[in-house]
C-alpha positions in Angstrom: 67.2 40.0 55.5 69.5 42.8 55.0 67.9 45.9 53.6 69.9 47.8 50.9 72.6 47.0 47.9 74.6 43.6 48.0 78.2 43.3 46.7 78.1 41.1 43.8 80.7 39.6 41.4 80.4 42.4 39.0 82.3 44.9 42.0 85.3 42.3 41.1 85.3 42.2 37.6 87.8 45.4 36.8 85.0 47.4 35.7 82.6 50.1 36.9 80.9 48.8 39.5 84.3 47.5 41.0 85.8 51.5 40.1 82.7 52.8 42.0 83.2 50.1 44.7 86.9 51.7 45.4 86.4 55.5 45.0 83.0 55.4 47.0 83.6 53.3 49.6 87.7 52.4 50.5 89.2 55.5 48.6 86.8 57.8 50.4 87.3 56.7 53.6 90.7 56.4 53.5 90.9 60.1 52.6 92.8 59.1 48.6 92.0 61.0 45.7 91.0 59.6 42.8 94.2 59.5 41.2 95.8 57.9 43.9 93.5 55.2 44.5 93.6 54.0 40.6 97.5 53.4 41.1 99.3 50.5 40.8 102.1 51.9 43.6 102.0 54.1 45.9 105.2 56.7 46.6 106.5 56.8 50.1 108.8 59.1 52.3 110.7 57.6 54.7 113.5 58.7 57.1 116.9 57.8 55.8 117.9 58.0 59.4 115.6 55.5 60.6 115.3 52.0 60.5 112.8 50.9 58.3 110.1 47.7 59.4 108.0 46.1 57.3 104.9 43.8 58.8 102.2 41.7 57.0 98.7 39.7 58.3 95.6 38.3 57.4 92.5 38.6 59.3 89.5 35.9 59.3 87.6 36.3 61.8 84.2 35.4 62.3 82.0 37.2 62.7 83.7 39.6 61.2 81.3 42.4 63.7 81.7 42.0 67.4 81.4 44.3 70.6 84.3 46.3 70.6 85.2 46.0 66.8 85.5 44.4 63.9 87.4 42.9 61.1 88.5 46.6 60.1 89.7 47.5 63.4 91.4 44.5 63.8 93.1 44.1 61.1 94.5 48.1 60.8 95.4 47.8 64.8 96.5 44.5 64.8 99.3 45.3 62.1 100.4 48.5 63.7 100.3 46.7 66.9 102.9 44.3 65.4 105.1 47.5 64.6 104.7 49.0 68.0 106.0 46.1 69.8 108.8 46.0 67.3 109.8 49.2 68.3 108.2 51.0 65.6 106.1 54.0 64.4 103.6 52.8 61.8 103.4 55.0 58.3 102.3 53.3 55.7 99.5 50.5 55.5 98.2 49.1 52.2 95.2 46.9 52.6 93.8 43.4 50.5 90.1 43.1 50.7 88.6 39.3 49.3 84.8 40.1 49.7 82.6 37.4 49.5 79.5 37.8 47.0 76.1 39.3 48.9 78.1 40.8 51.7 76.0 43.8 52.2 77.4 47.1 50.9 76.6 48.7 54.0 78.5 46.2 56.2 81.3 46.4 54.1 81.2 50.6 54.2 81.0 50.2 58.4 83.8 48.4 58.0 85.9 50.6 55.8 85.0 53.6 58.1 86.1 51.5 61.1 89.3 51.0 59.5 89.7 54.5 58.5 88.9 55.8 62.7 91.9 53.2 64.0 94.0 54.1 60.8 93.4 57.7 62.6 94.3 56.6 66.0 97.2 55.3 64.7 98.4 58.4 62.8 99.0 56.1 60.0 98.3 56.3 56.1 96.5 53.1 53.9 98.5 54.5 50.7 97.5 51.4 49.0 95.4 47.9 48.2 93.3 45.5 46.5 89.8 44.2 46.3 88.6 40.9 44.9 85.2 39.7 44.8 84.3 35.9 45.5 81.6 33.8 44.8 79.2 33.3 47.8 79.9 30.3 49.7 83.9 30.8 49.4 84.7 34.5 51.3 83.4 33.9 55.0 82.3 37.1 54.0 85.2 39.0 54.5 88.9 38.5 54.6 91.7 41.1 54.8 95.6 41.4 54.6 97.3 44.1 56.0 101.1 44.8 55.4 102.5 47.6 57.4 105.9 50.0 57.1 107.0 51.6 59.9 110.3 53.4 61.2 112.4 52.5 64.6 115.5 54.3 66.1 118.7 53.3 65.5 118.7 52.7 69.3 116.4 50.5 69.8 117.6 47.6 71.0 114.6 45.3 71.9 115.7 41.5 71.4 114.0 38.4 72.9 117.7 37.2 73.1 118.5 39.9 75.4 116.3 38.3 78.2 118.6 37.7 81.8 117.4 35.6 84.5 116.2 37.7 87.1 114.1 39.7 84.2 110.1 40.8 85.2 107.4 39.5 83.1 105.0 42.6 82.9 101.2 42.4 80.9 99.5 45.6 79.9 96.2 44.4 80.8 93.2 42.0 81.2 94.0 38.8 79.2 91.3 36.6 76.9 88.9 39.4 76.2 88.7 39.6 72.4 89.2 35.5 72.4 85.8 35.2 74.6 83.9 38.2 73.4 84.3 36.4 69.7 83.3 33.3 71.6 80.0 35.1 72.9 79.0 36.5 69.7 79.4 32.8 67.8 76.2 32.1 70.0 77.3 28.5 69.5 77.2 27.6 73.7 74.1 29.3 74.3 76.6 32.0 76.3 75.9 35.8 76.3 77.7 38.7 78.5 78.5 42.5 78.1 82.1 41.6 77.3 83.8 44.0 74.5 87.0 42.6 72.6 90.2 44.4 73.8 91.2 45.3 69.9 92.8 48.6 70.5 96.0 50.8 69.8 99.3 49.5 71.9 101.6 52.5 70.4 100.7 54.6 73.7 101.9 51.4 75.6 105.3 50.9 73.5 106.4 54.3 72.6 107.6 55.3 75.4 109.4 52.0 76.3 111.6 51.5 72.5 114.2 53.2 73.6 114.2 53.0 77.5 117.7 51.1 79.1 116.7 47.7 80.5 113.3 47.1 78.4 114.9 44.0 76.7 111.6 42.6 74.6 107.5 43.4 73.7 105.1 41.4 72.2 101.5 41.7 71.5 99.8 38.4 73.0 97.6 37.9 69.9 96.9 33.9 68.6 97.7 31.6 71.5 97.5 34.2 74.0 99.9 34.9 77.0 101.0 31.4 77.3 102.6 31.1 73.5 104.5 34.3 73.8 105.9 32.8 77.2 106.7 29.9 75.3 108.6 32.0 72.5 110.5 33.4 74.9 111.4 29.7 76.6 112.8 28.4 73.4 114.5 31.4 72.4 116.6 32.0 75.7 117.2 28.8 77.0 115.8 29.9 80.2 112.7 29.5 82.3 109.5 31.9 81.9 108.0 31.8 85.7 103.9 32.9 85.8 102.1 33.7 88.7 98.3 32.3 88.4 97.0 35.1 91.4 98.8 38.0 89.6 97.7 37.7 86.1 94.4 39.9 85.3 91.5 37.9 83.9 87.6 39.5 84.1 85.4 37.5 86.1 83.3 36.6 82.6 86.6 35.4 81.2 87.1 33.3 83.6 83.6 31.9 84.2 83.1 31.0 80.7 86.9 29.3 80.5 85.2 27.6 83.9 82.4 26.3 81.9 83.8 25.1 78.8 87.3 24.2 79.9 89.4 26.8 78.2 92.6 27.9 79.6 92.6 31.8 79.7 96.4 31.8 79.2 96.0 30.5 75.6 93.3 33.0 74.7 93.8 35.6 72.2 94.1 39.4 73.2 94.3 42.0 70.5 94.9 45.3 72.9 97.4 43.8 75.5 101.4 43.9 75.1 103.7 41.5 77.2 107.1 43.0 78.2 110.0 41.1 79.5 112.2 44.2 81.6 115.1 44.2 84.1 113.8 44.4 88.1 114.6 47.9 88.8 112.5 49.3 86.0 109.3 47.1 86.5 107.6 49.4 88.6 108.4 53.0 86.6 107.2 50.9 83.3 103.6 49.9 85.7 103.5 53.6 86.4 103.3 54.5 82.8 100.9 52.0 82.1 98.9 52.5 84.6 98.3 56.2 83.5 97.0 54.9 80.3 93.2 54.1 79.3 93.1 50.7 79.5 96.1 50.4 81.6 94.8 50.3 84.6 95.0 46.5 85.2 98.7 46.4 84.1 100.5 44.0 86.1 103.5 42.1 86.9 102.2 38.5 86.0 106.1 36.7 86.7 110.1 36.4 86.1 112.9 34.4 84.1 114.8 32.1 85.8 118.0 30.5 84.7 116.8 27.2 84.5 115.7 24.5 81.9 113.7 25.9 79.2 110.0 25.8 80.3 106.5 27.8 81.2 105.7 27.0 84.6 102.7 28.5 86.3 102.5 29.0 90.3 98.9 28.4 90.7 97.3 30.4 93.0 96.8 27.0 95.7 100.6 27.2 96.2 101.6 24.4 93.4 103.2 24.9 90.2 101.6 23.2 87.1 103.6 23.3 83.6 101.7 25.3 80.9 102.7 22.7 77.8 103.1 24.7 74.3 99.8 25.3 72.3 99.1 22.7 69.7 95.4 22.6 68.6 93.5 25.6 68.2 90.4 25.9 70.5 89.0 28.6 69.1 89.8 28.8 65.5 89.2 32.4 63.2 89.7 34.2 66.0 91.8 37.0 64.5 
C-alpha cells in the first residue's frame, strides 16, 4: 500500500486542489511562476532566421517506472529526440498530463522532477500544458503528450529521399534495451536482469551531423525498432536496405531473452539510439564522433543501400541472407 496523499478527481475538477496540483508539483518543477503556469498560452521567441519544427507524441507505457527512467523521461526525451533527428534544436515543450485517480502524489512528483532533469539535459523549456484527472480503472495511471518546437538551419538538408546506393547504414548504439528492460519489469515471464532502458538525449549524437556534407538522413529507432526504420527507408527510396546480423550491437540479455521468448531484437524498441544513413567516405569520421560520446561506444556500422528492389534483407551471421518482412503486430504493446 502506498504511504502518503493519492490524486483524486477533485485535482481535475478546475479548482483548488487541481490549482495546488499545478503550482506545487508541475509549475515548480518546471521552474514557471505562478503567473505563467495559470495561462492559457504561452509567448515564444524564435529565430526568424531559422527554420522552425514542430513535433507531437503520446506516451503509455507501462509501468510507467522502469530501470533507467520513466514515463517523464520518456516522454520529454523522446520528443526532443524526434527534433534532433530532424535536424533540430528543441526550445519549447508543452506537456498533457491524463492522471488516473489514486495515482500516488508522490509518484506523480518523481515523475514531474524526472521530466524537469531531461528537460535540463536538453536545454529545453516546458512553457506550457494540461492536466486532467480520470477515474480509476480508465488512466493506466499515467498518460502524457508531448508537442515539441524546435529550430533547424536553413542548411540542413537531411531527406530520407536523398539516400544513393552505395550509402552506409550506421546505429549509435546497442539495440532492444528499453523494449526488454520494459519487458523485465512487466514480471509477466518470470524474467529478471540488471538491464536499464536506453531512454536518453540523442542531440549530442545529431548536432554535430545536421549540417555535415554527405549525412543524407537520421532517425531515432523508437516503436518497431531498427527493422521499421529500415523498412521506411525501403519504401521511400526504391532501393534496398542491406543489414549485417554479426555487426549489429545487441547485449547478451537482449539477446537471451529474445532467445527464450522468440522475439526478434531488430523489431525492438530503443529510445536512446539514432540510425543514420551517410555516404562511404564519411562513415568512419561520423563512428569517431560517436564513439567519443557516453553511450557511444558501441556505435557501429550495422549495413548499406543497394540499388536493387525495394527490401530489408539481413546477412545472417551463418553466411545466409534471410528477408526481415515489415512489422505488423505489436509484440510488445505500451512500450513507449
Amino acid at each position: 500500500m502506498s504511504k502518503g496523499p493519492l490524486i483524486t478527481l477533485a485535482h481535475g475538477n478546475g479548482g483548488r486542489f487541481m490549482r495546488e496540483l499545478i503550482e506545487q508539483v508541475f509549475a515548480r518543477h518546471f521552474a514557471m511562476d505562478a503567473h505563467a503556469a495559470g495561462l492559457d498560452a504561452a509567448p515564444i521567441l524564435l529565430d526568424p532566421a531559422m527554420v522552425q519544427v514542430v513535433s507531437t507524441d503520446g506516451f503509455i507505457v507501462d509501468p510507467i517506472q522502469f530501470p533507467g527512467g520513466d514515463i517523464g523521461t520518456l516522454a520529454v526525451h523522446g520528443t526532443c529526440n524526434d527534433l534532433a533527428v530532424s535536424g533540430a534544436t528543441p526550445r519549447y515543450l508543452t506537456v498533457g498530463a491524463m492522471i488516473e485517480e489514486g495515482l500516488p502524489l508522490a509518484t506523480l512528483e518523481a515523475i514531474v522532477a524526472s521530466m524537469a532533469d531531461a528537460a535540463r539535459e536538453n536545454d529545453v523549456r516546458v512553457v506550457a500544458g494540461d492536466t486532467k484527472v480520470v477515474p480509476r480503472g480508465h488512466g493506466g495511471g499515467l498518460y502524457l503528450t508531448t508537442a515539441g518546437i524546435g529550430e533547424r538551419s536553413p542548411d540542413c538538408a537531411l531527406d530520407m529521399r536523398a539516400i544513393q546506393p552505395g550509402d552506409v547504414v550506421l546505429v549509435s548504439g546497442p539495440v532492444g534495451d528499453h523494449a526488454i528492460t520494459v519487458l523485465l519489469e512487466r514480471e509477466e515471464f518470470d524474467l529478471s536482469g540488471n538491464l536499464a532502458s536506453d531512454c536518453a538525449s540523442l542531440l549530442p549524437f545529431c548536432r554535430p551531423l545536421a549540417t555535415m556534407q554527405g549525412v543524407r538522413f537520421l532517425r531515432d529507432a523508437t516503436r518497431g525498432g531498427l527493422a521499421t526504420v529500415a523498412h521506411e527507408m525501403a519504401q521511400a527510396t526504391g532501393l534496398r536496405v542491406m543489414l549485417e546480423e554479426a555487426a549489429i550491437p545487441v547485449r547478451d540479455e537482449v539477446a537471451g531473452v529474445c532467445e527464450i521468448l522468440g522475439y526478434d531484437p531488430w523489431y525492438l524498441a530503443c529510445e536512446g539510439r539514432v540510425v543514420a544513413v551517410v555516404a562511404a567516405d564519411i562513415a568512419e569520421r561520423v563512428l569517431a564522433l560517436w564513439h567519443g560520446l557516453p553511450g557511444g561506444e558501441e556505435a557501429a556500422r550495422i549495413g548499406s543501400i543497394a540499388s536493387d528492389s525495394p527490401a530489408v534483407i539481413l546477412r545472417t551471421a551463418l553466411g545466409g541472407e534471410r528477408i526481415l518482412e515489415e512489422l505488423e503486430e505489436d509484440p510488445l504493446p505500451r512500450i513507449c
